[in-house]
C-alpha positions as CSV (number, residue, x, y, z in Angstrom):
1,X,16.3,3.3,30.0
2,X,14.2,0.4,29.1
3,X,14.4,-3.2,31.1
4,X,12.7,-6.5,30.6
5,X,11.7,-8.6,32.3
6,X,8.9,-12.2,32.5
7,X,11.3,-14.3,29.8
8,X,11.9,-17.9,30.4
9,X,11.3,-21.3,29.7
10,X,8.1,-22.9,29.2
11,X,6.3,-25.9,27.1
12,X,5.1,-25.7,23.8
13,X,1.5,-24.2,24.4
14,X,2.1,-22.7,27.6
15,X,2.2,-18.5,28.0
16,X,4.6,-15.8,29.5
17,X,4.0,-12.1,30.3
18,X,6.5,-9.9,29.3
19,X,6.7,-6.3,30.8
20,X,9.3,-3.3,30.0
21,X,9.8,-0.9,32.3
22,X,10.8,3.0,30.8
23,X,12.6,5.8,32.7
24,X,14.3,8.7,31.4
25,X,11.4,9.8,28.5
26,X,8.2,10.7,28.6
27,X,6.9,6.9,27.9
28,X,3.3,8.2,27.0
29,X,4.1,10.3,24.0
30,X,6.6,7.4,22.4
31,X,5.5,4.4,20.2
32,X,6.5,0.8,21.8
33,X,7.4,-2.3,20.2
34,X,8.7,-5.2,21.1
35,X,11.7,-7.0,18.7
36,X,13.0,-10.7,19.2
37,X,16.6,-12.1,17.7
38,X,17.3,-15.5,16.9
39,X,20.3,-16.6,15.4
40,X,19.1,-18.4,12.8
41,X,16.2,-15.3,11.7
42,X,18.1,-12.1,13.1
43,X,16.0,-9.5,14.2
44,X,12.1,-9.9,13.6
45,X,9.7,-7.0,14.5
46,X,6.8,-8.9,16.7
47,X,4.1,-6.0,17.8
48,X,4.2,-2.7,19.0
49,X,1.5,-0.3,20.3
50,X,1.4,3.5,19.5
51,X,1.1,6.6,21.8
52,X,-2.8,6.3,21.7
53,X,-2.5,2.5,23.0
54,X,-3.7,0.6,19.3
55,X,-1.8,-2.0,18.7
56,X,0.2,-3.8,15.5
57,X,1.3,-7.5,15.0
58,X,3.6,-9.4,12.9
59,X,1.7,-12.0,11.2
60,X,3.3,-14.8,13.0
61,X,2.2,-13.6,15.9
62,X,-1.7,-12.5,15.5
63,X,-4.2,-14.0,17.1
64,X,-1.4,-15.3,20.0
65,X,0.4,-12.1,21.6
66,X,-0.9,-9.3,22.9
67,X,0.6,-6.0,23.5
68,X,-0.1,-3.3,26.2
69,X,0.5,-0.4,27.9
70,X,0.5,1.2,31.1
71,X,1.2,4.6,30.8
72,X,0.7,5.5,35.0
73,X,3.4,2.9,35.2
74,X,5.4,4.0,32.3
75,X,5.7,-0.1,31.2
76,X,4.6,-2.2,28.4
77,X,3.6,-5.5,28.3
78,X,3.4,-8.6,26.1
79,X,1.4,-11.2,27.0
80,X,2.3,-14.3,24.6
81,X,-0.3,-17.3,24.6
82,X,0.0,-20.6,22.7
83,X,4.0,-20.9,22.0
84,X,5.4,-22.5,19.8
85,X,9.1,-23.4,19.5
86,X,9.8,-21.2,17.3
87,X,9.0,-18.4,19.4
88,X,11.7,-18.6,21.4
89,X,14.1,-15.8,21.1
90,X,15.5,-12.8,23.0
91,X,13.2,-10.5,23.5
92,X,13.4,-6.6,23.0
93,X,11.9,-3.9,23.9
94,X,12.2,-0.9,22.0
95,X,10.8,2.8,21.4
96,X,9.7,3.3,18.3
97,X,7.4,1.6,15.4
98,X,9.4,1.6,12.0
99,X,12.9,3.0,13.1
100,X,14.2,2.3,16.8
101,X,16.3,4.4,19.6
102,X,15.9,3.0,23.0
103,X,16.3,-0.7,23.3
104,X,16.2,-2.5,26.4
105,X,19.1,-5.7,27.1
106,X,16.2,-8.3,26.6
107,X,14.4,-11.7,28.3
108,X,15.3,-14.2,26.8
109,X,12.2,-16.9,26.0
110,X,13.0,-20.8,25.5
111,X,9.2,-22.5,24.0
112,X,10.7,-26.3,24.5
């Protein structure tokens, strides 16, 4: 089971923490990454982080998110700096880097 948590809304420029919180798996062997969905885009890959804790970015979001992991805690985080509108989205977490099993219900996140 994965649950989010940390969405909402927040000013263009402003920053959120996001956090997703495992059970049921043994978080610390399993990639993590964290997917958004808009209407307008669908699905977008946004960053995930790999067993050994290095992390990956979408270009859209380098340099502005960064992703975590607490494996004592079995949760994964997502701190997201300087938003922009277009950031905002529901927000997944997922296990998994290129393909996906476990996916979490979402935050949603509203950059207005």
């Amino acid at each position: 089971q994965l649950v989010e948590s940390g969405g909402g809304s927040v000013q263009p420029g402003g920053s959120l923490r996001l956090s997703c919180a495992a059970s049921g798996f043994t978080f610390s062997t399993y990639d993590m990454s964290w997917i958004r969905q808009t209407p307008g885009k669908g699905f977008e890959w946004v960053s995930a982080i790999n067993s050994r804790g290095n992390p990956y970015y979408a270009d859209s979001v380098k340099g502005r998110f960064t992703i975590s992991r607490d494996n004592a805690k079995n949760t994964v985080f997502l701190q997201m700096n300087s938003l922009k509108s277009e950031d905002t989205a529901l927000y997944y977490c997922a296990t998994g880097r290129f393909t996906f099993g476990y996916w979490g219900q979402g935050t949603q996140v509203t950059v207005s």
